[in-house]
N, C-alpha and C positions, 0 to 999 in steps of 0.2 A: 650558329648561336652557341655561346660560351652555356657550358653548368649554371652557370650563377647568374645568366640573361635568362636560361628558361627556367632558373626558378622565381626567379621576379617575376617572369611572365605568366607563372603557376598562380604567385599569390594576391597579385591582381588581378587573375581572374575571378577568385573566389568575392575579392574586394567588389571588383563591380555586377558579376552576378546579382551576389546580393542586394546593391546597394540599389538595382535597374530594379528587382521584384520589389521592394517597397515602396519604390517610389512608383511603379505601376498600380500599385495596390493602393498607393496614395496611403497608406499605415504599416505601422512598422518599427524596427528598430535598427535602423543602419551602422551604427555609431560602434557595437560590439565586432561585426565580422569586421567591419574595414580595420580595425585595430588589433586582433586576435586575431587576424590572417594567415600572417607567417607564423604563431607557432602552431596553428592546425594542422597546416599545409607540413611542418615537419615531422609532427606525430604521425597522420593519416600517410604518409605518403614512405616515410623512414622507418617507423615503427611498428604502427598498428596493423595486426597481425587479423585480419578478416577479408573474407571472401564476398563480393557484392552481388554472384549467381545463388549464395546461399547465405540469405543474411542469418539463419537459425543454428547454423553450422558450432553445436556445442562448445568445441575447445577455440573456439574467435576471441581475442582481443575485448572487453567491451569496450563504448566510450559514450558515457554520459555528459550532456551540455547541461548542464545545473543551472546555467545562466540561460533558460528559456529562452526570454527576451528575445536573442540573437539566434533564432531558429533559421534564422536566413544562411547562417555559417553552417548550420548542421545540413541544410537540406540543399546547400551550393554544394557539399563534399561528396554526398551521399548522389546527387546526380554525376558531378564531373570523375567519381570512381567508379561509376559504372551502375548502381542500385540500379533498381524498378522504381524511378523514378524519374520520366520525360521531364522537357524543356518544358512541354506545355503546362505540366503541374507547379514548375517552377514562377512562368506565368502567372496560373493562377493561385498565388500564395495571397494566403486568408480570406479566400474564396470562398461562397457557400459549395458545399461539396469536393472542394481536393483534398489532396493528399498532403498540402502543403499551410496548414494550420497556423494561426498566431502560434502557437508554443505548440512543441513538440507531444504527440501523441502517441503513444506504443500501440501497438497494434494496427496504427490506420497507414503507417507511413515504412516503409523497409527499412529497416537499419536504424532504426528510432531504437534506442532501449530500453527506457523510462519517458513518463509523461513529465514533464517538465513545464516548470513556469513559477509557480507558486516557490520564491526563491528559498534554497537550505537544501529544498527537498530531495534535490537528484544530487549533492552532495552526498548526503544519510543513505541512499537510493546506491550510492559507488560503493559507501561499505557495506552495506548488505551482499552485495555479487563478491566483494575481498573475502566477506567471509564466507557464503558457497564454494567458494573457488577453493579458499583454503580447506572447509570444511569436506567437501567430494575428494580434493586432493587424500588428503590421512587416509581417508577409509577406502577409496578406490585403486590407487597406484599402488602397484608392487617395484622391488626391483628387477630393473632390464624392463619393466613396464608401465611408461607413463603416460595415462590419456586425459590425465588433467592439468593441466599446465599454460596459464593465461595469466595478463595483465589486466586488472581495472584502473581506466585512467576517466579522469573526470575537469570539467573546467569550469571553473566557478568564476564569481564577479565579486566587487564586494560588499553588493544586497546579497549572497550567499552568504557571506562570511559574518555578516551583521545578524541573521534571523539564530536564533536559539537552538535549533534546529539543527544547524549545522558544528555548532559549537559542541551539542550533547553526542551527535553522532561522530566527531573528532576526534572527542578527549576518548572512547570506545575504542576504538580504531590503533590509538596508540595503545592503548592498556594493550590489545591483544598483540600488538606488531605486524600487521596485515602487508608485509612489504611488498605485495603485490599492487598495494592500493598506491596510483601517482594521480596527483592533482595538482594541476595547473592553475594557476590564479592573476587571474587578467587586473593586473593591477592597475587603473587606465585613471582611479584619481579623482574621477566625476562621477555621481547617481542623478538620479532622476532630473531631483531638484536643484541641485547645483553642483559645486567640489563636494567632493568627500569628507573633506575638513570640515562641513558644517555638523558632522555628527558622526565621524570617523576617524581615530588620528592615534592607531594605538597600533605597536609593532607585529606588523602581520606574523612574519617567521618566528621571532621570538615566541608570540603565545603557541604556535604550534610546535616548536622545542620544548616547552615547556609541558605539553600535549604528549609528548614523546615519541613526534616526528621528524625526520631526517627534512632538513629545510635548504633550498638553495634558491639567491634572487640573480636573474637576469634583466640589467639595466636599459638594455636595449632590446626590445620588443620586436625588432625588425635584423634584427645579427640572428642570423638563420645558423650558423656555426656555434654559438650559445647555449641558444635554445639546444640544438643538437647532441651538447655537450653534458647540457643539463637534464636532462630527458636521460641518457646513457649512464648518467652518475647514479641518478634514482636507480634507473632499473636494476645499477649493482648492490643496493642497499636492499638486502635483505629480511633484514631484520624488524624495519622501522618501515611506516607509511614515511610517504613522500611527499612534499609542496614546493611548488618550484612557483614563487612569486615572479612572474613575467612582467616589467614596467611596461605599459602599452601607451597607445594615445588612443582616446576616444576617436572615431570619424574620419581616421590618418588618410590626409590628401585634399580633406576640405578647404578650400580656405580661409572659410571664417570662422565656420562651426567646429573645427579640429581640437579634441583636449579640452573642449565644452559639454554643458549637459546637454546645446540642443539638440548636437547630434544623438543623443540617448534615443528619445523614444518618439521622432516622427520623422517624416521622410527626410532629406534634403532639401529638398526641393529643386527646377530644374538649372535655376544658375548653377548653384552650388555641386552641385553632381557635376556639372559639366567641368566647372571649376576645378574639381578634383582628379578628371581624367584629363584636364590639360596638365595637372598639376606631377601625374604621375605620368605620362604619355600614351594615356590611355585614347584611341577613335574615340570620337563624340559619336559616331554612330557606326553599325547599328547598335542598336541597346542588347543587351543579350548576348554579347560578341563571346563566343568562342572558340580560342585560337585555336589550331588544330594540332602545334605541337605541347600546348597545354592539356590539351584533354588525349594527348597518346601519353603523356606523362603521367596523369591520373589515373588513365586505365591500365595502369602496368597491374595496378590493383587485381582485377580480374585475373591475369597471370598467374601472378602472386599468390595469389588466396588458395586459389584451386591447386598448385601445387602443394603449400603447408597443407592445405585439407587432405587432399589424396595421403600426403605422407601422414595425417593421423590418421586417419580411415586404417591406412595399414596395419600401425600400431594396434590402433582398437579392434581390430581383426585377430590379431595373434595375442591381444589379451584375453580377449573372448573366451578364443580354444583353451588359453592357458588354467581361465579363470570363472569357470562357468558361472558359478554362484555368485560370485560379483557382476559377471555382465546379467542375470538374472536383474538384480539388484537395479544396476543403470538403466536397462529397459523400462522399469517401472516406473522408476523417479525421472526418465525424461517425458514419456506418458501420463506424469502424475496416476501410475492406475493405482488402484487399491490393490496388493498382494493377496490373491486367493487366501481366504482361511481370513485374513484378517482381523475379521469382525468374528471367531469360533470362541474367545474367551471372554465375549461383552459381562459383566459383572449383573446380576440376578439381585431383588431386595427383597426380606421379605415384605408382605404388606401388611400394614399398619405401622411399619418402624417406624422410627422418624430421622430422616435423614438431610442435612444440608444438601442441595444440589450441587453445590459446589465441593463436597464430598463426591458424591455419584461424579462429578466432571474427571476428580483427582482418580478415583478408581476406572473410569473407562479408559483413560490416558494410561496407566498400568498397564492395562491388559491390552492394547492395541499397541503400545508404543516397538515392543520386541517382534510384533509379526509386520510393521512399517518403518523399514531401517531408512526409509528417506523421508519420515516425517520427523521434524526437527523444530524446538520452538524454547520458551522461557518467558521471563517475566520481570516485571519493574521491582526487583529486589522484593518480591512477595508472597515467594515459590509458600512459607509454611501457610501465607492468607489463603491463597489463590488456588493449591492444592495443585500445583502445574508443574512440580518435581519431579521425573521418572527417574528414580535412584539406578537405574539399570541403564541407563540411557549414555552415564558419563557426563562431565562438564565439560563444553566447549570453550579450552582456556589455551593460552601463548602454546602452552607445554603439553597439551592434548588436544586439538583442533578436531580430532575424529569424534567427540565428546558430541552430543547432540543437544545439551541443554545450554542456553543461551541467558545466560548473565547479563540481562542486561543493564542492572545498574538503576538508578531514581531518575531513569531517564524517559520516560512514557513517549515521547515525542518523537524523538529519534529510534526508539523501539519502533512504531507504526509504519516508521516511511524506512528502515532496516528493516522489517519483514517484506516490505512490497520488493521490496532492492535482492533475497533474495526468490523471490517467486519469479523475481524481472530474470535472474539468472537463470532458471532452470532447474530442474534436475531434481529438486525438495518441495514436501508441501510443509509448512509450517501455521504455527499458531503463537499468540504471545498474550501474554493476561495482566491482569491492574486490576485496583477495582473500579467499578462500574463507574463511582463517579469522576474518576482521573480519566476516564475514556476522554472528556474533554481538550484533554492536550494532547490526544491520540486526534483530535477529529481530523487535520486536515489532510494528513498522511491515509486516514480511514476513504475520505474523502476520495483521495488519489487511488485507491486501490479499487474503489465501486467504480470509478471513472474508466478505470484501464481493464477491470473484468479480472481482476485478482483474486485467486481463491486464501485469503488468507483468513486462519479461525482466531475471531480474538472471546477470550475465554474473564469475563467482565463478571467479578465478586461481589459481593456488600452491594444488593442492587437495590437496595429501598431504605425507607424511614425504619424498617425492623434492624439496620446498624443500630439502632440504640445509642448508647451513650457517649461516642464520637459524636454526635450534636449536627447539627444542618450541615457543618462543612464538608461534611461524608455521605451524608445522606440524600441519593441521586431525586431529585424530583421532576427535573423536565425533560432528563435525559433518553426517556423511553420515544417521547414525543419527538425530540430534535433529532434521532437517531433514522424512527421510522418515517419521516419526511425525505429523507436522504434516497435519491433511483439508486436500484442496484443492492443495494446494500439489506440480507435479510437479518431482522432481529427474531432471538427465539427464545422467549423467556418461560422455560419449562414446568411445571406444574408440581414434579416429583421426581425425585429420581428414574422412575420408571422415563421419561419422558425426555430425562437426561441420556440416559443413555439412547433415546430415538435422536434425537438433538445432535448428538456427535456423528452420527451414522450420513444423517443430512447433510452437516458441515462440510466431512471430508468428503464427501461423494460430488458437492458441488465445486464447478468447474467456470464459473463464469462469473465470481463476482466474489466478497467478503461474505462470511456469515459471524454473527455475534450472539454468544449464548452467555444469556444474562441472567446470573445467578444466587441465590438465597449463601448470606453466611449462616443465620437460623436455620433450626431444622425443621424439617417440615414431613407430615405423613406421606407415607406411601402408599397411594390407593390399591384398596383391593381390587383388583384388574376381573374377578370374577362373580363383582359386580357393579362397577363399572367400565366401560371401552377400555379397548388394548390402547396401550400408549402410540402403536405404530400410528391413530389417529393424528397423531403428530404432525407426520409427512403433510397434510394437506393445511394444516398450518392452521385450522377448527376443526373442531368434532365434537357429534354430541356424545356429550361422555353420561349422563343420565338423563332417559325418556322421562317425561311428566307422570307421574304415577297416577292411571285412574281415569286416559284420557287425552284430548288434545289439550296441550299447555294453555294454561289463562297467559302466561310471560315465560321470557325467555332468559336467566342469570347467565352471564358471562366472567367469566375471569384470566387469570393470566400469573402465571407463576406461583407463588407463596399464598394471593389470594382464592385461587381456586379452593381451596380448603373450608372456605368462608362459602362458597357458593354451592359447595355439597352441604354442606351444613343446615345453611339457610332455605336450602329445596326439601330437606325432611324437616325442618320444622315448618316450613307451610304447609308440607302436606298435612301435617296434622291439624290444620285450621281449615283443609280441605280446597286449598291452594294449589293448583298442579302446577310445577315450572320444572321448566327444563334446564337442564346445567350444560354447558357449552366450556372447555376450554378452548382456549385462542393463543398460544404461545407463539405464533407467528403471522401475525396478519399479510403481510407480503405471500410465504406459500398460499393465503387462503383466496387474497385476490388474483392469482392467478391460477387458479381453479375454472371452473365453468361457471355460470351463471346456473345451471341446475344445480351441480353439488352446493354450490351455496346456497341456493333458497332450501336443502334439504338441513342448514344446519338453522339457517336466519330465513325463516316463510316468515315474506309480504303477510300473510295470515294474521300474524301475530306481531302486533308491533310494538306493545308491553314488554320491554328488554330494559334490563339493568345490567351494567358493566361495573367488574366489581377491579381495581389495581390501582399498588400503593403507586403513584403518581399522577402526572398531571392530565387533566382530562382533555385536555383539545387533542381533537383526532377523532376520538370516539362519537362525534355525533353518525361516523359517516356508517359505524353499525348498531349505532344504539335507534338512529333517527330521532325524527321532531316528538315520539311520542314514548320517546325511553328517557333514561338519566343515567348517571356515573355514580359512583361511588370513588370518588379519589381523592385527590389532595395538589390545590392548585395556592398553598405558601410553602415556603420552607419546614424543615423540620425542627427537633427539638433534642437534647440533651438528656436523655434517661432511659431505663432499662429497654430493650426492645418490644417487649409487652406492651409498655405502658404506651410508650409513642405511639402505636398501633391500635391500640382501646382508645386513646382519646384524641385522636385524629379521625374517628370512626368507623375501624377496622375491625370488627365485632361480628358473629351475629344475628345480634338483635338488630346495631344497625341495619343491615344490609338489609333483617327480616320487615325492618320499620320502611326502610324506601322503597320494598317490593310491593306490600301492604299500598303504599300511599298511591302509589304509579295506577293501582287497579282502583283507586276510590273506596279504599277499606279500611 
């Protein structure tokens, strides 16, 4: 067998792998692998620089499929190279319980590196790892010593290149020159619904020239010499990300559905399958066929890998000795641990100031950022709003890459799913900030990050109607509610700076998921902690912060962020009517339900089920701690256009309010 017969015989295996799992699955997306075949098949097998015994293996190659959809290509490669990943999982693709998912999942699958699906995303997702990679590169490589040194390559569709998403995380990309970043683009002509042309038809390479990336198109999708050509060009382009437009055919080998949308997104079906393997000389049976000099070809991988690995291992060995304090350094940031001491300069208030939380967020960020050289993060052009500047930190630009602070631009979107991108790489924890109500074009990237167990801190300003005179378009009101519906994902909307500063301790120290600390631009007091609870009350996400005076509570005030201030307030003026209530902050309802059932009845006692909940936003959610015999104090319209004060006093934010609905609730 000639070179050029076993690679044919390489790329229809992947063609029909895939093409046998969806139609056993009877769902699916056939129409991407059969047509992106061969330039996978050149990347993965010519290029890409990763080991399948060690899919974790830091300095690896990554390679994101941004075109979910076609999970059948990612998880035909990832078996025929060798992964932890049997025939039988290929079997059972979109099965309850495998490993082999409608779209690609991180964590559940070996050699996945972003969850993918939701199109743009694992696009945004490749520059995020360009820029870990570049960013570890500055600060960790000496000369005669390099142990960072990798390619992110990614393959989009053009539902990638259509979502916003991918357009915001692009034009980024070039700003900085990430030339490590090569993206592939399955140019195949057809979506869902039909051609392309019915809502596509604008020069791909061109707008990414203009993007200020290095562009090359490959006409023929199946010239494996091309492709090879064009892939080796990129790589030597430095300077500039890369997009190498690959012309494909949708379903290549069908014979009816080929260069159509049916082949897009359902099976074949069993003519047409067969069709295809007469079409390309593939056995009609068995289904699953794998040839044995195809998969000794794939598995050179194995080889392959383990030898580049051993030869960094080395490297990273004799940087070690050379370079203690940096390998000190890389330990930590591949561990995400927290650096001992860390947390020894947390910022102290006194009490009664009055401070923005978002202040206290900017000063802990200070004082932590110098003792966590691998926490890295920025902001949607809003560093002076948002208070998420670490002037000591440096800027993360073309010309200083070691810089930690991250620019990113009026891009909120592509910020979201660039942090997850890199936490997907390794090695950094990160944080990125907006205000609170632009989180909404953060949500699906946030989304994606509670999904895959992402510890990423989004640090979310201007979090209520007290913006003031910015007017409703700023002024967050159901964002608390849509945010905390979300699994996975905690929100922690702090009380005082005291609470701020427990708030970040929380964030960085979690390890399994997003945390979002949602913050006052007004300023607000700082309780005297020595009379009432220590902020570390925090941690459990309630606590009572003042006993009932005089007694067991008649009710129970609740608040959350800015309004707690209102619900201490409101507990000494009833007490003087001879009303005992207890004050409860709640800055994170997730820590609190996953508490015990005791510590919670010690914050919320069945006993007493006269509870007001006092927060500027909207009230669904809260019956499930207020119950059928409490009420809210919120605010379920929009807001309004004037001083902060005022929107606050006459939306009901007061209180007399709050003292008038506690009053009413006990029939007084």
């Amino acid at each position: 067998m000639t070179d050029r017969d076993l690679d044919q015989l390489c790329v229809n295996t992947i063609r029909f792998l895939a093409a046998d799992a969806v139609q056993q699955a009877k769902s699916g997306h056939p129409g991407l692998p059969m047509g992106a075949a061969s330039m996978a098949y050149v990347l993965w097998t010519r290029f890409l620089r990763h080991h399948p015994a060690d899919p974790a293996w830091p300095d690896r190659d990554r390679f994101v499929l941004s075109a979910g959809h076609g999970s059948m290509l990612l998880y035909a490669l990832l078996h025929l190279t060798g992964y932890a990943l049997p025939l039988e999982e290929i079997k059972r693709f979109r099965q309850w319980g495998s490993k082999t998912p409608g779209h690609p999942e991180f964590g559940l699958t070996p050699g996945v590196e972003a969850t993918t699906g939701p199109l743009g995303q694992g696009l945004a997702n490749a520059v995020g790892m360009a820029i870990a990679e570049r960013h570890l590169a500055a600060r960790l490589n000496r000369p005669g010593h390099v142990v960072v040194d990798h390619h992110t390559y990614a393959l989009c569709s053009d539902g990638d290149l259509m979502e916003g998403v991918a357009a915001e995380a692009s034009s980024l990309a070039g700003h900085l020159g990430l030339g490590k970043l090569i993206v592939l683009y399955d140019d195949n002509h057809v979506s869902l619904a039909g051609k392309a042309s019915l809502s596509f038809s604008e020069d791909v390479p061109r707008r990414f020239e203009g993007l200020g990336w290095h562009t090359q198109a490959v006409p023929d999708g199946n010239d494996l010499d091309a492709i090879d050509k064009a892939i080796r060009d990129a790589r030597a382009e430095v300077e500039r990300p890369s997009l190498v437009a690959v012309r494909t055919i949708i379903g290549y080998g069908a014979p009816k559905k080929a260069g159509t949308h049916e082949a897009h997104g359902e099976p074949l079906g069993d003519a047409e399958l067969r069709g295809a393997k007469q079409a390309l000389g593939w056995p009609l049976e068995p289904a699953f066929l794998l040839p044995e000099p195809a998969v000794r070809r794939f598995r050179e991988a194995l080889a392959n890998g383990a030898r580049a690995e051993a030869e960094w291992r080395a490297r990273l060995d004799a940087w070690r000795r050379a370079f203690p304090d940096l390998a000190a350094q890389w330990a930590d940031g591949q561990a995400r641990t927290l650096t001992p001491g860390w947390d020894q300069d947390l910022p102290r208030f006194p009490p009664d100031t009055p401070v923005a939380t978002r202040d206290a967020s900017g000063a802990v960020l200070a004082a932590v950022s110098p003792r966590l050289p691998h926490l890295v993060g920025g902001d949607a052009d809003l560093a002076p709003s948002t208070k998420t500047l670490v002037k000591t930190a440096g800027s993360f630009l073309r010309e200083t890459p070691e810089g930690r602070h991250l620019h990113f631009g009026v891009r909120e979107h592509a910020m979201g799913s660039i942090a997850n991108g890199i936490i997907y790489h390794g090695g950094l924890l990160v944080f990125c900030g907006t205000f609170f109500v632009f989180s909404d074009y953060m949500r699906p990237a946030v989304r994606l990050a509670a999904l895959s167990e992402l510890p990423v801190v989004y640090v979310w300003t201007h979090d209520s109607i007290g913006v003031g005179e910015d007017g409703p378009t700023h002024e967050p009101v159901e964002h608390l509610a849509a945010l905390r519906a979300m699994p996975n994902l905690v929100v922690i909307r702090p009380a005082d700076a005291a609470e701020t500063v427990v708030a970040w301790q929380v964030a960085l120290a979690r390890r399994h998921g997003p945390t979002a600390l949602v913050l006052t631009r007004q300023k607000v007091p700082v309780l005297d902690r020595t009379v009432y609870a220590p902020a570390d009350g925090l941690r459990r996400g309630a606590y009572v912060l003042a006993e009932a005076p005089g007694g067991a509570p008649d009710l129970i005030l609740i608040g959350t962020g800015s309004e707690v201030q209102l619900v201490t307030a409101a507990q000494a003026a009833l007490a003087k009517d001879g009303i005992r209530a207890r004050a409860v902050s709640m800055p994170a309802w997730e820590l609190f339900d996953a508490e015990s059932p005791e510590y919670r009845e010690t914050v919320l006692p069945r006993a007493v089920p006269r509870r007001l909940a006092v927060e500027a936003g909207a009230t669904f959610g809260w019956e499930r701690w207020v119950g059928t015999a409490g009420a809210v104090v919120g605010i379920d319209r929009f807001g309004a256009s004037a001083p902060g004060e005022v929107v606050m006093k006459e939306l009901g934010f007061t209180v007399e309010h709050v003292v008038t609905r506690a009053r009413a609730l006990l029939g007084r």
